[in-house]
N, C-alpha and C positions, 0 to 999 in steps of 0.2 A: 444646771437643773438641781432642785434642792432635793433632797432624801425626805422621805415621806415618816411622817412622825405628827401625836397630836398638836406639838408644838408648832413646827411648822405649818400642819393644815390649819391653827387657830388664827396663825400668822395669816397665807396666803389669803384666808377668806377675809380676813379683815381687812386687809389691800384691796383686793376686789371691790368688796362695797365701798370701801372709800372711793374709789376713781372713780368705778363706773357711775355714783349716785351723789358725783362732788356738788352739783349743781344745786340739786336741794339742802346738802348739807350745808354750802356756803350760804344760800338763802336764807335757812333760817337760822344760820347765825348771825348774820344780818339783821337779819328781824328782831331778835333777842338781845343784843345789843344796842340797837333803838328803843327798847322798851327798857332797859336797863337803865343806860347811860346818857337815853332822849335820842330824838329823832335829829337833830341839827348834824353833821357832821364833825360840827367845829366843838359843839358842847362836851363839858367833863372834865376830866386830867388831863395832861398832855398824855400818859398813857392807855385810857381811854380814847381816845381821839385818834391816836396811831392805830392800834386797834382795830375802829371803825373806817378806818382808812384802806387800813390792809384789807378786812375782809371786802369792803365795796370794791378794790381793785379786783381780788378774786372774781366777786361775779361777775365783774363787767371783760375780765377776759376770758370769765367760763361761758359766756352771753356769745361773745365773741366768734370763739371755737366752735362753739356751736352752731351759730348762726352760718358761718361763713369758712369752717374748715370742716366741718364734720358731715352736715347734712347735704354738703355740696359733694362731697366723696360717695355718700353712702346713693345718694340720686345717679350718680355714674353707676355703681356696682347693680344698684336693682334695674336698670336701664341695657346694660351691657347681656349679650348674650355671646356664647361660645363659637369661633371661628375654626372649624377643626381644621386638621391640614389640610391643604391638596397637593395635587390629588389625592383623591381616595386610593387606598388599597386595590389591587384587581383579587379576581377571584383567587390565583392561584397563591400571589402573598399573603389572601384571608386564610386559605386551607391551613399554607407554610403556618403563622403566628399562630391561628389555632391549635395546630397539634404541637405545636412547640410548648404552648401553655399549660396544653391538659396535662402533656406527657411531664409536667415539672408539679403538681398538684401532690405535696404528702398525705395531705387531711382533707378527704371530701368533705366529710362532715360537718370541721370547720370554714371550707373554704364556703359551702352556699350557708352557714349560718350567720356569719359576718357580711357578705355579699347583700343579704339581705336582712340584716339592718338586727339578727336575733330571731327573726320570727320561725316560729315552730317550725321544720322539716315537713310534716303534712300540710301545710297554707303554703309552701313552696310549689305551684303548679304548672303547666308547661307556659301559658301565657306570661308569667313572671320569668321563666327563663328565659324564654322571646326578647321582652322587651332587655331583659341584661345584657344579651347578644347582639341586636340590636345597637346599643349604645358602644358597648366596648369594639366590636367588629366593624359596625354600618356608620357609626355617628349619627346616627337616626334614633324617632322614636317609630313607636306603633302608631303611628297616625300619616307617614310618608308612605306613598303608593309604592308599592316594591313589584317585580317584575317577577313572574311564574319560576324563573331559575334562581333569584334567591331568594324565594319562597321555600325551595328545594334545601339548598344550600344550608338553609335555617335549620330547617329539620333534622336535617344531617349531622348538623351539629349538636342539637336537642340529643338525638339519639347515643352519639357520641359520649355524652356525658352522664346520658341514664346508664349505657354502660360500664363506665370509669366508676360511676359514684353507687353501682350494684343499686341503682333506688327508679322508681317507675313515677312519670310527672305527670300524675291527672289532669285531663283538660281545662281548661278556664283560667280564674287566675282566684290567690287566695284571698282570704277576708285581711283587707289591713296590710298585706304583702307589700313590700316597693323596695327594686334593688336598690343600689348604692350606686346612684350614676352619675358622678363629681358635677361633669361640665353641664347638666339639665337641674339638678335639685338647686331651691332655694339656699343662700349661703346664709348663714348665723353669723351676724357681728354682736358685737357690743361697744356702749359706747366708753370711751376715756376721756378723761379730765385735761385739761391745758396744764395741770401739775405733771403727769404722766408726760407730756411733751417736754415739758420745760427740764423735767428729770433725763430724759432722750437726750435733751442737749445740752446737759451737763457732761450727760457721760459718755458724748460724743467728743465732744471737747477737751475733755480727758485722754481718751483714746487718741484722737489727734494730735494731742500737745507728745506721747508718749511714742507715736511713730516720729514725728516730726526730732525729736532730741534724737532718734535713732537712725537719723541720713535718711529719713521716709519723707519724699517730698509730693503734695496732694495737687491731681490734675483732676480740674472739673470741666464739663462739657461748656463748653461755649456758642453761641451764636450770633448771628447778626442782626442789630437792632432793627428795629421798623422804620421805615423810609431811609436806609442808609444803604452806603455801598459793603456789599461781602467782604470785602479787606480790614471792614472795622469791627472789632467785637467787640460784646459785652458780656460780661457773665449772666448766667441763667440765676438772678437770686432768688428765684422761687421756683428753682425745681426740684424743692422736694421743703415741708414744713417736719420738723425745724429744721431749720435751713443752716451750712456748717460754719458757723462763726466764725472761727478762729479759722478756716483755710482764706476767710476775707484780710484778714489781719495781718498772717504772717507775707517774710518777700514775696512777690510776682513769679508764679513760677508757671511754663509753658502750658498752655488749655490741652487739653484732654482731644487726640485728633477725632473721638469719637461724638457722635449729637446727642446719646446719652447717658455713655456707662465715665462715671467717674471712676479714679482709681488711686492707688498710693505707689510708691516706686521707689525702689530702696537699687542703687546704681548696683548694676554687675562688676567686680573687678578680680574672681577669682579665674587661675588658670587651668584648675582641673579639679572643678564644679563645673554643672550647670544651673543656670538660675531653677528660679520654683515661680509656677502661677498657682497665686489660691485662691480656693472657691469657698465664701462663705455659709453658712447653713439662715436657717431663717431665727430669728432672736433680737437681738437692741445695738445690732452693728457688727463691726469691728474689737468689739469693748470684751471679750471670750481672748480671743488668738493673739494676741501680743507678745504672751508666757511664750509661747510655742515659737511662734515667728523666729521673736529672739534671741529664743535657742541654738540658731542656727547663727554658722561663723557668719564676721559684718560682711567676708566679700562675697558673697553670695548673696546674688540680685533677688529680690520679690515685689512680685505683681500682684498687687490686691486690689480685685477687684470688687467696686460696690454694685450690692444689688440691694437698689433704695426701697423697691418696692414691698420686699422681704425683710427689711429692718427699723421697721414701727417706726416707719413714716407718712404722712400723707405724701403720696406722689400720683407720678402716671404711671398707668398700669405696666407689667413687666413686660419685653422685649420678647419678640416672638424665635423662634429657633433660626431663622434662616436673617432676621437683624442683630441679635447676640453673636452671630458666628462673623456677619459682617464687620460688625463695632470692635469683636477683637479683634479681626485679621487688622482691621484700619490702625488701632495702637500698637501692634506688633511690627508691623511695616514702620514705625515712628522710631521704635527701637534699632541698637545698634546692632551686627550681625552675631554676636555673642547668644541673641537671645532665638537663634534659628532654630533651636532646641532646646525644650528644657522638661522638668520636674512637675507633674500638675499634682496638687494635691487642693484636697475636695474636705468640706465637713456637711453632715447631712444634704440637706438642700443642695448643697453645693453641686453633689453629684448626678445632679438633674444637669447640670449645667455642662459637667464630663460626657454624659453621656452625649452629647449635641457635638461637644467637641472630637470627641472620640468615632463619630460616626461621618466627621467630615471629610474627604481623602485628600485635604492639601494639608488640615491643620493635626490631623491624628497623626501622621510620619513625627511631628516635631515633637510628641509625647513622647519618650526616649524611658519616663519611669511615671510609675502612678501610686499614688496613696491615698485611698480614701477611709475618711474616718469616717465611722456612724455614717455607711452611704445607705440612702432612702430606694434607690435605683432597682438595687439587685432583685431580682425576684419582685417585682413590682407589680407582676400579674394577681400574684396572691394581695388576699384583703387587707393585712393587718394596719399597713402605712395607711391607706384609704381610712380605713375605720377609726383606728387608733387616735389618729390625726384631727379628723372632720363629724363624728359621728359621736364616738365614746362620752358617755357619761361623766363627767367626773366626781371621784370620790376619794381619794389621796390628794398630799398635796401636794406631791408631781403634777397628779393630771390636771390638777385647779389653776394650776400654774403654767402648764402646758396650754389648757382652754383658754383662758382670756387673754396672756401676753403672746401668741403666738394663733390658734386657731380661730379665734374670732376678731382679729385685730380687721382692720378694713383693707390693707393691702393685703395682708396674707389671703384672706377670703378671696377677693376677687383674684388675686395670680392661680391658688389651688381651685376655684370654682368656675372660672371662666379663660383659663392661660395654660392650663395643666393638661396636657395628652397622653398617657401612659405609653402610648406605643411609638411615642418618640422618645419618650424618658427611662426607656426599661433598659436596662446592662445586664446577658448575660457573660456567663462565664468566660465563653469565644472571645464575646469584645473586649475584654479587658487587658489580656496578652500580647494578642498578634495584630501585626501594623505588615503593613503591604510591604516592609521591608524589613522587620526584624522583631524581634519577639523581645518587648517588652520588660523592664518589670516591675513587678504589681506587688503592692503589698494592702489588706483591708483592714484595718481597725475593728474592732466588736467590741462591744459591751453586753455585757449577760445578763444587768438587768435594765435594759433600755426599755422605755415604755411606749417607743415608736416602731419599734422593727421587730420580728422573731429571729432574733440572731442567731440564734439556735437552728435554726431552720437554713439562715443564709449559710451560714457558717459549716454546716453540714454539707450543702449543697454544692462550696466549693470546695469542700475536702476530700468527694467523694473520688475514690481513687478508680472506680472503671463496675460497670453494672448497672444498673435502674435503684440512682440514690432515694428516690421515694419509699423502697422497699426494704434500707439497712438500714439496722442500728447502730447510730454512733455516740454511744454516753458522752464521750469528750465532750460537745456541746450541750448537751440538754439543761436546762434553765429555764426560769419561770417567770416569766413577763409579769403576771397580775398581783402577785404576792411582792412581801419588804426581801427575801430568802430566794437566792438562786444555790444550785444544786450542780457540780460539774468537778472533775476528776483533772482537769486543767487548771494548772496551778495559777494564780495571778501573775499578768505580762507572760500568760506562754505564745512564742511561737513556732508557728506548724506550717511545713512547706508542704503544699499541694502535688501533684502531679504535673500540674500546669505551669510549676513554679510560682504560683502566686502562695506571699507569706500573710498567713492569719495571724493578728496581733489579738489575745484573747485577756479581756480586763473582767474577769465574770461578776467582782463586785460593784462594776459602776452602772450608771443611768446614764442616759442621751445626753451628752455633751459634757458627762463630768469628768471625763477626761484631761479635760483642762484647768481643771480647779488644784491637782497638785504637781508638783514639782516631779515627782520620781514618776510621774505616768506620762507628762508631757515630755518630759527629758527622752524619754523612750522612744516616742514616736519622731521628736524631734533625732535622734541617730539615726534611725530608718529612712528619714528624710537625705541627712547627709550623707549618707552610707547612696543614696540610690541616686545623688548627684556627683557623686564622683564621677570620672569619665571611665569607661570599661576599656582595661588596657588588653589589648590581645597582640599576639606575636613580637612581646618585647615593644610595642610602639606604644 
């Protein structure tokens, strides 16, 4: 993530219009070029001519992309509606989640000003709370027949919150009001350039060639051709644009036992380690985590696993909770019994993916240690990831940079607008520890000035040592998401052990993911890493 400066913002927005408006720019230099140089293609210098070569190439693959990669994706997304889980919740796990939510709520004030989108506190009225409730509780709108007892139920809950938040919700609903209801509102893409692609898969190929030199060898999903017998496969070459060149090139190496999570595999061969699975966050790949990865000793096995739909790709949409859980268990059963156990660590996004894992009861026992950096998860009830993410204006050139390569890309939109459920995605503090058979351990990353998460707030939340942490002051955290200046009494790389024994890694100068941009920050997390795959010797053994 880049650090916000005029320089930078003059930067990011002129990337911006370039991709997003390649199409016309190619055109009419196209056109200018014919009127220069004449209309023939062959006419002029040879350098002339090259020229008008290259740019006619451009349009005819911006034509292209357009035609047949772009509006075909974006015809899915506006087509596609949200499949919430099932079963629904019953009543009494609706009670349970609600009072778990309220009772975690620091800031009423912020919590329904963000929720609903900014709009004044008075045009917040009980109908707008309804339908918030509604969505985040029901998966329903106002418009599904509801039944006399959660009609009750509703209110109950309305009332609930007029008393937490000391404020009284007039009847009706406001002028202009509308929560913030991910999987119902319309999602905002924009479009990119075939440059923007072809730049993807440079720097996918990069990242590739730089696993691959490091004993990283890449399994893609495979399947069975059409009219053929199951025993013969082909690779999937179009499942996913652009599509990974260089895993076409290098040796043959075994297909992926899954149908559609590719992955990279670096062999297990220490004796007292465990491997690491990592989970990527949402950005332009694999092309971030390398520094880190390969920080860690070579015998110490890694599982990296690709989520394409999350890394500014055209594909198919992302994997639902109970197929992601299948597609690993099926590559982990492929593995040798070394990996019965191991290390998960997570960077943002990623930790949507923890959470599903962590909530499984065959595959959370083998979680033995956990690190998640910049996780999105914790406290997910609150707005700001929501907002932050999918709503926020931009005006730094963080958030500019955040909005078009990441929040309006066309897979990110449809996974977070139509794939995204928070109440399977949420990780409190309980699940992070304790496993049906032994207590964990955890350590979280933070950055103080991330412009996706109130880290301050998470960070607080699991530091709190015993009481109603909504209600204590703890400086050590405090920091300021919207400004260049965070404020905190925690010195750079402090860590702080909880009560729970989970250890807060605290970086109060960085932003969302810049963690991995230097050496002496990644270095850090990376011994955290090795330090939590060692094997825990107990009784001399």
């Amino acid at each position: 993530m880049i650090s916000h400066s005029l320089t930078n913002l003059i930067f990011i927005r002129i990337c911006i219009f370039l991709l997003e408006h390649a199409l016309f720019i190619e055109l009419s230099l196209l056109i200018l070029t014919s009127l220069f140089f004449g209309p023939q293609p062959t006419s002029g210098s040879p350098t002339a001519i090259a020229l008008k070569l290259f740019i006619l190439t451009l349009c005819i693959l911006e034509i292209f992309s357009l035609l047949f990669l772009y509006l075909p994706h974006k015809e899915r997304l506006l087509k596609s509606k949200a499949i919430h889980p099932s079963p629904p919740l019953t009543s009494s796990q609706r009670q349970a989640l609600f009072q778990q939510c309220t009772a975690n709520v620091p800031d009423w004030h912020r919590y329904l000003q963000l929720w609903f989108l900014n709009a004044p506190l008075t045009e917040i009225k009980r109908d707008n709370i309804r339908d918030f409730i509604l969505w985040g509780f029901f998966d329903t709108d106002s418009t599904a027949p509801l039944t006399p007892e959660i009609e009750l139920e509703i209110d109950s809950y309305i009332s609930h919150i007029e008393t937490l938040s000391n404020r009284k919700f007039p009847p009706g609903r406001g002028n202009s009001t509308t929560a913030l209801r991910l999987t119902f509102d319309p999602i905002q893409t924009r479009y990119r350039s075939i440059i923007w692609y072809l730049l993807v898969c440079a720097i996918d190929a990069f990242t590739h060639l730089t696993l691959y030199r490091n004993n990283f060898s890449h399994h893609r999903p495979y399947c069975p051709p059409p009219q053929t017998t199951a025993t013969v496969v082909s690779p999937k070459l179009f499942h996913s644009f652009p599509p990974p060149v260089l895993s076409h090139l290098f040796p043959h190496r075994p297909p992926s036992p899954a149908n559609h999570l590719s992955y990279y595999l670096r062999p297990h061969r220490s004796p007292t380690h465990k491997p690491v699975i990592f989970l990527h966050g949402i950005g332009i790949g694999l092309y971030p985590y390398p520094p880190l990865l390969l920080s860690l000793p070579k015998e110490i096995g890694i599982l990296i696993l690709e989520n394409l739909p999350f890394s500014s790709r055209l594909t198919c949409p992302p994997l639902s909770k109970t197929l992601f859980l299948q597609e690993l268990c099926s590559i982990l059963s492929h593995l040798p019994p070394c990996w019965e156990e191991f290390t998960l660590v997570t960077h943002s996004y990623g930790s949507v993916l923890a959470a599903h894992i962590l909530s499984d009861t065959t595959l959370s026992p083998r979680v033995t240690s956990l690190v998640l950096i910049d996780p999105v998860t914790i406290l997910l009830h609150l707005p700001d990831v929501a907002y932050n993410f999918t709503r926020r204006q931009p005006a730094k050139a963080n958030e500019w940079q955040l909005w078009y390569f990441a929040s309006t890309d066309l897979g990110v939109g449809e996974g977070l607008g139509r794939y995204f459920f928070w109440r399977e995605n949420i990780l409190w503090r309980e699940d992070l520890t304790t496993t049906t058979t032994q207590r964990r351990k955890v350590a979280v990353v933070l950055s103080g000035r991330d412009l996706i998460v109130d880290t301050g707030t998470v960070a607080k939340y699991l530091a709190c040592e015993e009481g109603d942490w909504t209600k204590q002051k703890d400086h050590r955290w405090t920091t300021t998401t919207t400004t260049t200046t965070a404020t905190t009494d925690v010195q750079a790389q402090k860590t702080h052990k909880t009560r729970d024994g989970i250890e807060i890694i605290w970086f109060p100068d960085l932003d969302h993911a810049q963690v991995f941009e230097q050496k002496k920050d990644y270095q850090l997390v990376a011994e955290v890493v090795e330090s939590y795959c060692g094997h825990k010797k107990e009784n001399g053994k």
